[in-house]
DRENLUMBA-296136 format. One record per residue (C-alpha): x, y, z; residue number from 1. Coordinates in Angstrom, 3 decimals, padded with zeros to 6 digits. Layout:
DRENLUMBA-296136
site px=X; py=Y; pz=Z; i=NUM $
...
***
This chain:
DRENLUMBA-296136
site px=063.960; py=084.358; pz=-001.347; i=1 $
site px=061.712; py=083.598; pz=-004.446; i=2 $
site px=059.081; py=086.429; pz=-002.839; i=3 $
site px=061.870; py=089.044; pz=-003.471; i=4 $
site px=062.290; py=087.555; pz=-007.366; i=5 $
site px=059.107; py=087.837; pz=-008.002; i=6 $
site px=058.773; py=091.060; pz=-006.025; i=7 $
site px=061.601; py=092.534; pz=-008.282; i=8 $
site px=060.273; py=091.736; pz=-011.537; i=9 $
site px=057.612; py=093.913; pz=-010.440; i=10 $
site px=055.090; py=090.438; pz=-010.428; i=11 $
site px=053.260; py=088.743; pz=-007.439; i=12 $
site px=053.299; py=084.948; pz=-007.138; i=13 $
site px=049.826; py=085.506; pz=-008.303; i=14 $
site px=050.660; py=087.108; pz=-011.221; i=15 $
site px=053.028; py=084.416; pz=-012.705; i=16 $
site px=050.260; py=081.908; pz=-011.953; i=17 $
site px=047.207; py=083.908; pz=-013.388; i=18 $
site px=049.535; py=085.268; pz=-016.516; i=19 $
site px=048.262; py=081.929; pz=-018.351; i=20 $
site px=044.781; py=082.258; pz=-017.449; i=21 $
site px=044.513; py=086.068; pz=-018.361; i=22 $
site px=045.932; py=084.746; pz=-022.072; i=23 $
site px=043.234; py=082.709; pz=-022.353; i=24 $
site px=040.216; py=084.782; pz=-020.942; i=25 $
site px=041.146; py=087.334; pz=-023.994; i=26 $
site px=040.908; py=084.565; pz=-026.704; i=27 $
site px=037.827; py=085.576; pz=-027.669; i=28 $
site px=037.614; py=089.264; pz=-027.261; i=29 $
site px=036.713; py=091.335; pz=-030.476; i=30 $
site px=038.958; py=094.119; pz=-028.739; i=31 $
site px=042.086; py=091.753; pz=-028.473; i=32 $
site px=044.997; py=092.723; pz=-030.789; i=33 $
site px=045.419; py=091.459; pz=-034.116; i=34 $
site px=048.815; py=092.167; pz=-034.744; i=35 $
site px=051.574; py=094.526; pz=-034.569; i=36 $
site px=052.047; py=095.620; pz=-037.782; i=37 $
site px=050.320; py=098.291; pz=-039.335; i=38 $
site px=047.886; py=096.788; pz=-041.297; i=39 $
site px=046.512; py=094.737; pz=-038.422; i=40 $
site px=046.487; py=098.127; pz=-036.355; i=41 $
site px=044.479; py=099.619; pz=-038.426; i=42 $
site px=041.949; py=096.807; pz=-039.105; i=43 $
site px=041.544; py=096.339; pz=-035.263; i=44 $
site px=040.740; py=100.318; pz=-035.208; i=45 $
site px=038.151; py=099.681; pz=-038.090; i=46 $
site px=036.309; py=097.000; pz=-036.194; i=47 $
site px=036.237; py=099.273; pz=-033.222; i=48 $
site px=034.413; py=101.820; pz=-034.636; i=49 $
site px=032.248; py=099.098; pz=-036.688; i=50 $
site px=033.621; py=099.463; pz=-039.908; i=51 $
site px=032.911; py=095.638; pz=-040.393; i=52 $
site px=033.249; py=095.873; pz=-044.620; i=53 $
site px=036.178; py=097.893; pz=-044.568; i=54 $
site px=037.336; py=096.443; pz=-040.948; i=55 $
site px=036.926; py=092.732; pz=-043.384; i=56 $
site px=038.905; py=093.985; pz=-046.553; i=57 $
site px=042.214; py=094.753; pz=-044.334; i=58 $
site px=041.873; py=091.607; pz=-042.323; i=59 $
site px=042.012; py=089.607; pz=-045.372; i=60 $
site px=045.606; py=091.213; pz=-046.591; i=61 $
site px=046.565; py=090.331; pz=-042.886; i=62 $
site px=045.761; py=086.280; pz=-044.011; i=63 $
site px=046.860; py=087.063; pz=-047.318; i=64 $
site px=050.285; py=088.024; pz=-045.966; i=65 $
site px=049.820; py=084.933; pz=-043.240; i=66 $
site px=047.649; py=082.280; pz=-043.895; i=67 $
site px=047.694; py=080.828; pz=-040.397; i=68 $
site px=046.979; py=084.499; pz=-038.826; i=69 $
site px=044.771; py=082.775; pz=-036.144; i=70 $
site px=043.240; py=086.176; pz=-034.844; i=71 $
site px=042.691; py=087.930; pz=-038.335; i=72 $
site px=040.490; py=084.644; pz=-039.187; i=73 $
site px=038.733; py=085.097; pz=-035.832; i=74 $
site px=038.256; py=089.250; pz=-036.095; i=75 $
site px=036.845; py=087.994; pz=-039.757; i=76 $
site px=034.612; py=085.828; pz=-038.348; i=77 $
site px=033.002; py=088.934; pz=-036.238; i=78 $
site px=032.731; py=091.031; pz=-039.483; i=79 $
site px=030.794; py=088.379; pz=-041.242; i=80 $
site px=028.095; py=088.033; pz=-038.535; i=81 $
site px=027.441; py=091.913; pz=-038.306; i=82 $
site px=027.142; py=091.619; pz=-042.147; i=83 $
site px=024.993; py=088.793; pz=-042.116; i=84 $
site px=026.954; py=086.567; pz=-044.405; i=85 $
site px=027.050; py=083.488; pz=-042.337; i=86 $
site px=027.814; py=081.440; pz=-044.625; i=87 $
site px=031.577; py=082.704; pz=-045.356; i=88 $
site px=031.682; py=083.292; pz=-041.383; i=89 $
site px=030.704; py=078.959; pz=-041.349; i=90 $
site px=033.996; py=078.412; pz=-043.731; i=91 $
site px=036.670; py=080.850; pz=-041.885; i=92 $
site px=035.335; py=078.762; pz=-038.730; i=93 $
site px=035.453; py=075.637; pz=-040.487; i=94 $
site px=039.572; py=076.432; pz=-041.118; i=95 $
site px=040.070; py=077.606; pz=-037.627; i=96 $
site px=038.530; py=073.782; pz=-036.475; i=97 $
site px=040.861; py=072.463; pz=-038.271; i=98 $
site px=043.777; py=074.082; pz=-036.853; i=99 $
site px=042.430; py=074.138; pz=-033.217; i=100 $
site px=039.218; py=074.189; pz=-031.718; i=101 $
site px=038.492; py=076.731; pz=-028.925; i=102 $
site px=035.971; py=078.746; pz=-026.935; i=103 $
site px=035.787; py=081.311; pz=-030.101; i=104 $
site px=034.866; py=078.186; pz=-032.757; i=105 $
site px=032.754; py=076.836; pz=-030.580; i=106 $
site px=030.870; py=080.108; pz=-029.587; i=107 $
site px=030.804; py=081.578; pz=-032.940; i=108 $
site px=029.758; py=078.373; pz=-034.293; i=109 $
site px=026.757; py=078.264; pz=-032.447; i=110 $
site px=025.861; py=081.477; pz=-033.267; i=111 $
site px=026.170; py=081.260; pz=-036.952; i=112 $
site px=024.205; py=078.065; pz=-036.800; i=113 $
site px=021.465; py=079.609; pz=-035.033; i=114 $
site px=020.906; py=082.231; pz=-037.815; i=115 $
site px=021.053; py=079.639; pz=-040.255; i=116 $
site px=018.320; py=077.679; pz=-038.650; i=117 $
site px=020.122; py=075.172; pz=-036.858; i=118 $
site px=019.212; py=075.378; pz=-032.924; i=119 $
site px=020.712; py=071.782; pz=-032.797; i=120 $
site px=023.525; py=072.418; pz=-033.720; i=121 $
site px=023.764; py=075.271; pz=-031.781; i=122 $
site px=023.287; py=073.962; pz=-029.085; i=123 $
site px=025.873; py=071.544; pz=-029.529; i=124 $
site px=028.522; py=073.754; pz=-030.222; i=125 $
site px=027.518; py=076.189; pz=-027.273; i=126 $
site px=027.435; py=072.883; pz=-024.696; i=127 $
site px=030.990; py=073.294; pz=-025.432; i=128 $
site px=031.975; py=076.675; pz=-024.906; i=129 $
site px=033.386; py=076.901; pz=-021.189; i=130 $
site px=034.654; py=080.468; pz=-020.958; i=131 $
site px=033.349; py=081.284; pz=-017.230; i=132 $
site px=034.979; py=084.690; pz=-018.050; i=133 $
site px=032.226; py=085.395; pz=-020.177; i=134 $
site px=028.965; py=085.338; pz=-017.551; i=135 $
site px=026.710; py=087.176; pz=-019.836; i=136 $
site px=027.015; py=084.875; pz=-022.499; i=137 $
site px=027.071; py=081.852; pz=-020.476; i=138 $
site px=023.831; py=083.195; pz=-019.206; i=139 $
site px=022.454; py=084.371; pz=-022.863; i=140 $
site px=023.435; py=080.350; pz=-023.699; i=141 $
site px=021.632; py=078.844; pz=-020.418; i=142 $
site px=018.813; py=081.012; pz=-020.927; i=143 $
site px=017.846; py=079.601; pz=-024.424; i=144 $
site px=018.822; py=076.170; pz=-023.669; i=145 $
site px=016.302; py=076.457; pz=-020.757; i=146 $
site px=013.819; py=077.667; pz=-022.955; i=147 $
site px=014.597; py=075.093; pz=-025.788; i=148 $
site px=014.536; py=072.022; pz=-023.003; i=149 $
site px=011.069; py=073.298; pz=-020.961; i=150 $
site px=009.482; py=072.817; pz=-024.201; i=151 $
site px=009.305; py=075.760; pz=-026.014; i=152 $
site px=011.234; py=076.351; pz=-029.342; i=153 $
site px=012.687; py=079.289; pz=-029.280; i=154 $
site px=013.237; py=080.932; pz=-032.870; i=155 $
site px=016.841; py=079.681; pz=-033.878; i=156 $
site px=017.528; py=083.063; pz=-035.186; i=157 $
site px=016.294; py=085.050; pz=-032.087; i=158 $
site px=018.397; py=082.415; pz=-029.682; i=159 $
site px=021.429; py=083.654; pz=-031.813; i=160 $
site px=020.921; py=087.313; pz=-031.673; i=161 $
site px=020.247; py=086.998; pz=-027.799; i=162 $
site px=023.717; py=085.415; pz=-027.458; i=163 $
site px=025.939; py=087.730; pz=-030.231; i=164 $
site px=023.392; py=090.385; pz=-028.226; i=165 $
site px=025.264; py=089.223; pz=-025.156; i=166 $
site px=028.934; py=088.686; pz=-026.679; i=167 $
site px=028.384; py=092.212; pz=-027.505; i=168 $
site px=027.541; py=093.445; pz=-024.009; i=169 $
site px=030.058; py=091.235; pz=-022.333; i=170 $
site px=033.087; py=093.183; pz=-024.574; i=171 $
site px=031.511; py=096.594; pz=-023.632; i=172 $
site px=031.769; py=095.256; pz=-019.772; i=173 $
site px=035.250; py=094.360; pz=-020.136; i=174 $
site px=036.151; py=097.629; pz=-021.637; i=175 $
site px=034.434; py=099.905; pz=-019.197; i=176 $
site px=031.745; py=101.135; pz=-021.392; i=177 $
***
């Protein structure tokens, strides 16, 4: 009898159970949507076609409007690295700690570290990230710890652009490209 509810609502049993997981898998895609409302529309179209300054401006009115706008802060946070200002990227991931840390913080935190210089602290924030949603950034991750623990240093800013590099790839997979 539940089989036909499910089957009616046009879900599987598999469906309802995975409808959780498939939330989460997305929490860190660049191509997730920002909002509804117009303004977050068309900032998610700007960062699609790599508009990152303008793509930055309109997230900002998004936070403006909503301070705790949880995916504006994160799409700003991808601006800032392709502009190479890390060090406002480090503070809009410093606010989203506070609220909740996640896969995305602890990802993006690594990265920004590494261009700063930090492989330490890179590393620490990527031993954290568990997205296994994400293999070509798990493997960008596993590739310089690997390299970093055999002995050889790898250059903190070439360990992060090998891993945004893969973050990168990883969104094109997902979208077909």
């Amino acid at each position: 009898m539940s089989q036909n509810k499910y089957h009616k609502s046009g879900m599987s049993r598999r469906d309802v159970l995975m409808a959780p997981w498939q939330r989460f898998r997305r929490q860190d895609s660049r191509d997730s949507k920002t909002g509804w409302d117009a303004s977050a529309r068309e900032a998610d179209g700007l960062l699609r076609e790599g508009h990152f300054q303008q793509a930055l401006a309109a997230y900002r009115k998004c936070v403006a409007q909503d301070p705790g706008h949880r995916e504006a802060q994160k799409k700003m946070v991808v601006c800032y690295l392709w502009l190479e200002r890390y060090r406002q990227a480090r503070k809009v991931l410093d606010r989203l700690r506070q609220d909740q840390e996640d896969d995305f913080v602890h990802l993006y935190s690594g990265v920004v570290a590494a261009f700063e210089g930090d492989l330490t602290a890179a590393f620490a924030e990527w031993d954290r990230y568990a997205n296994y949603d994400q293999p070509l950034v798990l493997r960008a991750i596993n590739l310089q710890l690997a390299l970093y623990e055999s002995g050889e240093s790898p250059d903190p800013e070439e360990a992060g652009r090998a891993v945004f590099e893969a973050i990168e790839e990883q969104r094109r997979r997902d979208r077909g490209q």
